[in-house]
C-alpha positions in Angstrom: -40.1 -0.6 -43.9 -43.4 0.7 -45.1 -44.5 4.2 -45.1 -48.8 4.4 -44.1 -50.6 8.0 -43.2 -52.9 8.4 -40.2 -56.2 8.6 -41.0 -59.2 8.8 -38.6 -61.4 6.0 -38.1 -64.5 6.9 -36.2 -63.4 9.2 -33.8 -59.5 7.8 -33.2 -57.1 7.8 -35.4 -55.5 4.8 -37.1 -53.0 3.0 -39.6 -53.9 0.3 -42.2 -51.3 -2.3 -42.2 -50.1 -3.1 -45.3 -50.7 -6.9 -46.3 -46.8 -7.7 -46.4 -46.0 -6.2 -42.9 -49.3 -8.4 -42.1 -47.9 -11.8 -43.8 -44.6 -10.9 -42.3 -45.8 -10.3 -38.8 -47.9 -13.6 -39.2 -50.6 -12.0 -38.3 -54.7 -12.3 -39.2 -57.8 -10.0 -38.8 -58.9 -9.9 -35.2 -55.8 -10.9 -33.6 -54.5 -9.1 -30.2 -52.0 -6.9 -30.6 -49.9 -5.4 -27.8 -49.2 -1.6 -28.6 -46.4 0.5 -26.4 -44.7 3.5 -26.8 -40.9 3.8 -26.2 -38.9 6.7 -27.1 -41.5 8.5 -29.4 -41.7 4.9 -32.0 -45.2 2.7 -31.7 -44.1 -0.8 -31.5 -47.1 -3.6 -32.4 -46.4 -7.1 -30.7 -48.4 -9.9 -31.3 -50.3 -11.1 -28.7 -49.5 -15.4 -28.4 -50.9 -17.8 -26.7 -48.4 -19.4 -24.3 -48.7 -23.0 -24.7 -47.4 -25.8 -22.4 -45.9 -29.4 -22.3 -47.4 -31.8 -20.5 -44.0 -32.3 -18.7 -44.4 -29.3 -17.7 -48.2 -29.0 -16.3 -47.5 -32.3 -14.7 -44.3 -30.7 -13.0 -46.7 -28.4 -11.3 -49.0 -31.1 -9.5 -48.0 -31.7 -5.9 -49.7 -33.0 -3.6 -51.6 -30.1 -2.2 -53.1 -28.8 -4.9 -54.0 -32.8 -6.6 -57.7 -33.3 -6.6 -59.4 -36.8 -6.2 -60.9 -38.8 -8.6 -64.1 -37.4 -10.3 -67.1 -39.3 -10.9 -68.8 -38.0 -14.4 -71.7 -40.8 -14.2 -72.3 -43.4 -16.9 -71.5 -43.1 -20.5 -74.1 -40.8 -22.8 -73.0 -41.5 -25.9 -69.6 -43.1 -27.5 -67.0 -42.4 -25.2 -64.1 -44.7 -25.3 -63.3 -45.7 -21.3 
């Protein structure tokens, strides 16, 4: 557990997160953050990006929402057909 102060910054108040809760939390500059209040304690959740299998995009296909075959033209430049 670290200890910060509250400091203002501009005209709202904020922490600096020390670079071990940082490392920890594998976070980086400019990453979202989720912040909620529960019970009077700040909790800071990293914001992920949900990523999928192709098993399971595929799983979502049907054939309602499938789309037909798309015509792009001719090659421009050193696609491999």
């Amino acid at each position: 557990m670290a200890q910060v102060i509250v400091k203002k910054w501009g005209n709202s108040p904020s922490v600096r997160l020390p670079a071990a809760i940082v490392r920890a939390a594998s976070l980086h500059v400019d990453d979202v953050v989720e912040l909620s209040v529960e019970d009077g304690k700040i909790t800071i959740i990293p914001v992920r990006a949900k990523e999928y299998t192709l098993d399971a995009l595929m799983a979502g296909v049907s054939g309602e929402n499938i789309h037909g075959e798309i015509d792009f033209g001719e090659p421009a430049g050193k696609e491999l057909l």
